[in-house]
N, C-alpha and C positions, 0 to 999 in steps of 0.2 A: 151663160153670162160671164163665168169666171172665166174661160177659154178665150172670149173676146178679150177682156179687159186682158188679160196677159200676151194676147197676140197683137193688140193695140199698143204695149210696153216695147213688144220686140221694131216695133214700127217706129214708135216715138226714137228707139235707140237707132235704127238706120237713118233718121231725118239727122239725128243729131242733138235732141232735145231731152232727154233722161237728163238726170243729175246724176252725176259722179258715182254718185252710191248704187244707184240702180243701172249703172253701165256696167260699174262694176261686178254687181251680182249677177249678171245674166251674161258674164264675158265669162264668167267660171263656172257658171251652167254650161255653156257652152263648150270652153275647153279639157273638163270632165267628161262632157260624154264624149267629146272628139276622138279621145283616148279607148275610146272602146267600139266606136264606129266601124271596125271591121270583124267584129263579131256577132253573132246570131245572139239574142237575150231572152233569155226566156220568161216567161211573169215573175217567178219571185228573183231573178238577178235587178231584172229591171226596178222590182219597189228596192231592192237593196242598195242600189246605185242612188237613187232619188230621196229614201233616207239619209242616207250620207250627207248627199247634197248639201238636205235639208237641217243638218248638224251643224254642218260648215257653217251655213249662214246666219242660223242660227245664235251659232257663238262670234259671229263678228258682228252681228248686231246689239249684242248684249254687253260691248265694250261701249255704248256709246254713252252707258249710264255709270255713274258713278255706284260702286259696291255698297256706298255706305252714303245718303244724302244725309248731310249736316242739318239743311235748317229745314222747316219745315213745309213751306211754300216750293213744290215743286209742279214744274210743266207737266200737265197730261200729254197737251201735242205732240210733244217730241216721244212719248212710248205710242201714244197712237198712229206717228205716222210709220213709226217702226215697224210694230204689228203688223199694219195697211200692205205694207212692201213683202214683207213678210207672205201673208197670206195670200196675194196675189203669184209671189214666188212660189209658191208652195203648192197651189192648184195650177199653176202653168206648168210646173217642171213634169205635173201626172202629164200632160197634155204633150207639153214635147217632147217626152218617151215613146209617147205613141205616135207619131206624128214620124213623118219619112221626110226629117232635116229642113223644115222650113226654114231655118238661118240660115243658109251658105253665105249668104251677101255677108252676115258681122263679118267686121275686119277685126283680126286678131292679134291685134296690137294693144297696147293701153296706154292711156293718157299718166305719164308719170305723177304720182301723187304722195302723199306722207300724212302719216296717219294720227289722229291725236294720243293724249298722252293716255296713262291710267293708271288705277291705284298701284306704288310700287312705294317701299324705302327699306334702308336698311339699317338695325336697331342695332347701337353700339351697345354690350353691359357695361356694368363698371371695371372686369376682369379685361377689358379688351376685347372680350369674343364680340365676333358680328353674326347679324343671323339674319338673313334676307327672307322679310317679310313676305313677297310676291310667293313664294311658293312654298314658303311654310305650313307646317297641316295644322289644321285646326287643332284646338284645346291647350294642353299648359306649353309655354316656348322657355321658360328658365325661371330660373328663384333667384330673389335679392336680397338675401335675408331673410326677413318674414314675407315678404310682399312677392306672389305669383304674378306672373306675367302670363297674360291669357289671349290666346286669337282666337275669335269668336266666328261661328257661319257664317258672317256678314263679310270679313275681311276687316274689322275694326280691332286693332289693341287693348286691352283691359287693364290697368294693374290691381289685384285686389290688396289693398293696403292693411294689414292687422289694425288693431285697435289703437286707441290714444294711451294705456298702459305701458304695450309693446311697442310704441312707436318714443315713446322717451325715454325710452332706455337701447335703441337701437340707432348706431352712429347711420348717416343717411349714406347713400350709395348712389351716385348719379348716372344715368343713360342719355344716350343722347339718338333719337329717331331724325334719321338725313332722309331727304326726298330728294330724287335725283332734276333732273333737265326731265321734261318728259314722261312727270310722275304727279303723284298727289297722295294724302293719306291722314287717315284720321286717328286718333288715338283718345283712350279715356284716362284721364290722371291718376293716381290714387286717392285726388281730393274729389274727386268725379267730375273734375271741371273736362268740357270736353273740345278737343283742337281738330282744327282741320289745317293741314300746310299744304300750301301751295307748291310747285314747281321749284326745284336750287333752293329748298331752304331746308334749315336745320334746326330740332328746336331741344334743349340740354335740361334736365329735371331731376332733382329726388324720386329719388321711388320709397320715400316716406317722406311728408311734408313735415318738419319738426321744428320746436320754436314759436314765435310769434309772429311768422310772416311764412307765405310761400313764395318762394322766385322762382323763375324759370326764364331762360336765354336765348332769345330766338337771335334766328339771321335766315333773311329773308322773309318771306308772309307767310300768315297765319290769322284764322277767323277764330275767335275764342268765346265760348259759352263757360263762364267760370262760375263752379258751385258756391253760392253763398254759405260766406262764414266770417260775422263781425268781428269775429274775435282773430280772425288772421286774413290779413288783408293779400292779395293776390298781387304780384308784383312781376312785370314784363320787362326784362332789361335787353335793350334791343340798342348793340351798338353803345353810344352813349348817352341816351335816352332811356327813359326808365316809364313804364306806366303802371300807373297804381288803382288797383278797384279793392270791391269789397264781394261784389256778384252781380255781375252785367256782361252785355254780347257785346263786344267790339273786334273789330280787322285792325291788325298793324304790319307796315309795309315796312322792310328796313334792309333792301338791298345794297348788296356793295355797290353796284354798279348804278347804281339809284342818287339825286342830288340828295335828297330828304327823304328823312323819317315820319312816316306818316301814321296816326293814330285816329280810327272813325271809330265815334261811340256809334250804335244804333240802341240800347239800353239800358238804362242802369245811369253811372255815372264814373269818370275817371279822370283820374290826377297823372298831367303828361309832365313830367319834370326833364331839367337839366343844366346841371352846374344846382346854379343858386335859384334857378327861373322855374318856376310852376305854372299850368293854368289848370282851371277845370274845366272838363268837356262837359257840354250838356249833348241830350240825346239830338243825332241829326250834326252834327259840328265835329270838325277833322281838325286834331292840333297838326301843324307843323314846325320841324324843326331839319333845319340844311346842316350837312354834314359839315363840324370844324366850325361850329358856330354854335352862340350859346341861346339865340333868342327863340322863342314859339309862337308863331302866330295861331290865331285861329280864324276858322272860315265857315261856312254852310258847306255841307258834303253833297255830294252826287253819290248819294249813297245806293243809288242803284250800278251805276258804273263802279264805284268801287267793292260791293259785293258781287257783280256780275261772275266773279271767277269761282265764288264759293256755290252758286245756284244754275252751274255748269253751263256760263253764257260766256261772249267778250261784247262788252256796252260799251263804243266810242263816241265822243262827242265833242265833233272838232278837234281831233287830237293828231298830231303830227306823223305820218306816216313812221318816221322813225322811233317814236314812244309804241306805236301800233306793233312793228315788229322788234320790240324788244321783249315785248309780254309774248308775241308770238311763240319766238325762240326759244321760251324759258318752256315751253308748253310741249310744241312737238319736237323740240331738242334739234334745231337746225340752224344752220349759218347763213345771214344776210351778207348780202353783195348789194350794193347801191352803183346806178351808172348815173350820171349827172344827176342835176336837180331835186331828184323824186324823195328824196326824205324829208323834204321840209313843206310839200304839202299836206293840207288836212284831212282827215276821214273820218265821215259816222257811220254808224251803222249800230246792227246786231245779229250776232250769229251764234248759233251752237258750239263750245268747245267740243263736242263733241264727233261734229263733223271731220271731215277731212279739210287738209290745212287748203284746198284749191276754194272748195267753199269759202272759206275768209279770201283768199286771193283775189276770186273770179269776185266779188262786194266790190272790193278799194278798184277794181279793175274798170270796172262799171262805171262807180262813182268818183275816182279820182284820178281819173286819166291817168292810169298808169299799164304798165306794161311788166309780162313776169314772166321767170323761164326755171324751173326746177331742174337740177343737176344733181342725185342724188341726194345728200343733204342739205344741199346749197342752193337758197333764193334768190335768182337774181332780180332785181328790182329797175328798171330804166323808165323813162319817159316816153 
């Protein structure tokens, strides 16, 4: 039965019908054993060949989850169809070992594509030094004082902050954690409030919270689960916009390239200020405020659309092809090219960030009459 189902895949891929992913996988099954196609294998080269294989693929399907899920509602689907792919790769590759090349027909080309982002940033100290998180080894990364800096199995930042004794009498020290184009990453405060940043953003903090308030200074997005503590209220200065809780979940958006700063409660409650202007958020409700302006509006959120980035999805809903690939680009780190018209149509949809960037393509492609041409890093977009 597994023999079928995998000579069925190889089939589907000569009609033209596999997805991306699974053309992919089986074009480098392919081109792996090409490379050894003119030699005799004997049993145990051949499981060693197919091991490998099955490593390779292994670890490109394990970039499609995020190392550290922030909230707690995540997709079974998306590891199950992983798996699914997976294990049919896995009992086909025994099969077409043994097997005397029934693929000649793939063409051994590939459809150019670019791949999504994953967890990556790199953590400024207060001395300057930098220390890039993506390949750092686990356990302690530096001291700030009192307070260790820890990266834990998971790929998440720690700081463990001393006590409220040793923290007022120790001047504070600030870090700042960057996420590149192309990246994401989560961090735990020393108040154990805990951040997830998004793509291009940067987010600046004590590594002791001292006084009667905590601040912290974001640019660009960030989803925040802040530890409750009446007695110091959590303070988000984003731009020139500031938001104030006490211990609640909210996302705040605050790109440069962005009109407006945007703050969604989903928890709790928070005070958006600026200048002289406050409002308070209730749960479910997005203050806004447009850059160079002092006023806040508020609205009902699309709170599934706007966490969709933290619950490793992209949620459009009628949104302008150009809004669509500006979140794009912040994601897989690539440059849009527009030919006439096609930015200022609409797209919904839903997809995985964590697919391949032709998966979102081949959606708007479908449904918005558009047309695309990848160059590298370069999208181009026509009509």
């Amino acid at each position: 039965m597994e023999r079928h189902i995998f000579l069925n895949l190889l089939d589907r891929y000569i009609e033209g019908s596999t997805t991306p992913q699974e053309q992919s996988l089986l074009e480098e099954y392919y081109k792996r054993l090409d490379t050894r196609s003119d030699l005799e294998l004997s049993v145990q080269e051949e499981e060693t060949v197919r091991l490998a294989m099955l490593q390779n693929i292994q670890a490109r399907l394990s970039v499609q989850e995020p190392a550290v899920p922030l909230i707690s509602k995540r997709s079974f689907k998306l590891w199950y169809a992983a798996a699914s792919i997976l294990l049919m790769l896995s009992v086909g590759g025994y099969f077409y070992l043994n097997q005397a090349k029934p693929v000649n027909k793939i063409a051994k080309t590939t459809v150019s594509d670019i791949t999504p982002g994953s967890n990556k940033a790199i953590l400024t100290l207060s001395n300057g030094k930098q220390l890039i998180l993506t390949n750092a080894a686990n356990g302690l990364l530096a001291s700030q004082g009192a307070t260790k800096i820890i990266k834990k199995s998971n790929g998440q930042i720690v700081y463990n902050a001393p006590g409220p004794a040793i923290q007022s009498i120790t001047a504070p020290a600030y870090n700042t954690i960057s996420v590149p184009r192309g990246g994401q990453y989560q961090i735990v405060l020393p108040d154990g409030s805990k951040v997830l940043l998004n793509a291009a953003s940067s987010l600046t903090y004590p590594t002791t919270f001292t006084g009667n308030t905590r601040h912290v200074e974001l640019k660009g997005e960030a989803y925040f689960e802040v530890a409750k503590n009446k007695e110091k209220p959590f303070i988000v200065k984003a731009n020139d916009a500031e938001i104030k809780v006490l211990g609640t979940h909210f996302n705040v958006s605050a790109y440069a390239d962005d009109a407006a700063i945007t703050a969604t409660l989903l928890e709790g409650a928070v005070r958006m200020s600026k200048g002289d202007i406050s409002k308070l958020l209730n749960p479910g409700q997005q203050g806004i405020t447009l850059n160079n302006q002092t006023g806040i509006a508020l609205k009902n959120a699309n709170v599934e659309q706007v966490m969709a980035w933290a619950n490793g999805n992209f949620v459009f809903n009628d949104v302008s092809i150009k809004e669509v690939m500006k979140i794009a680009a912040r994601w897989y780190d690539i440059e849009v090219e527009y030919h006439g018209n096609v930015q200022v149509k609409k797209f919904g949809g839903t997809t995985s960030r964590y697919k391949n960037l032709t998966e979102l393509l081949d959606n708007m492609s479908e449904t918005g009459r558009i047309h695309y041409k990848i160059e590298g890093r370069k999208v181009i977009l026509m009509n």
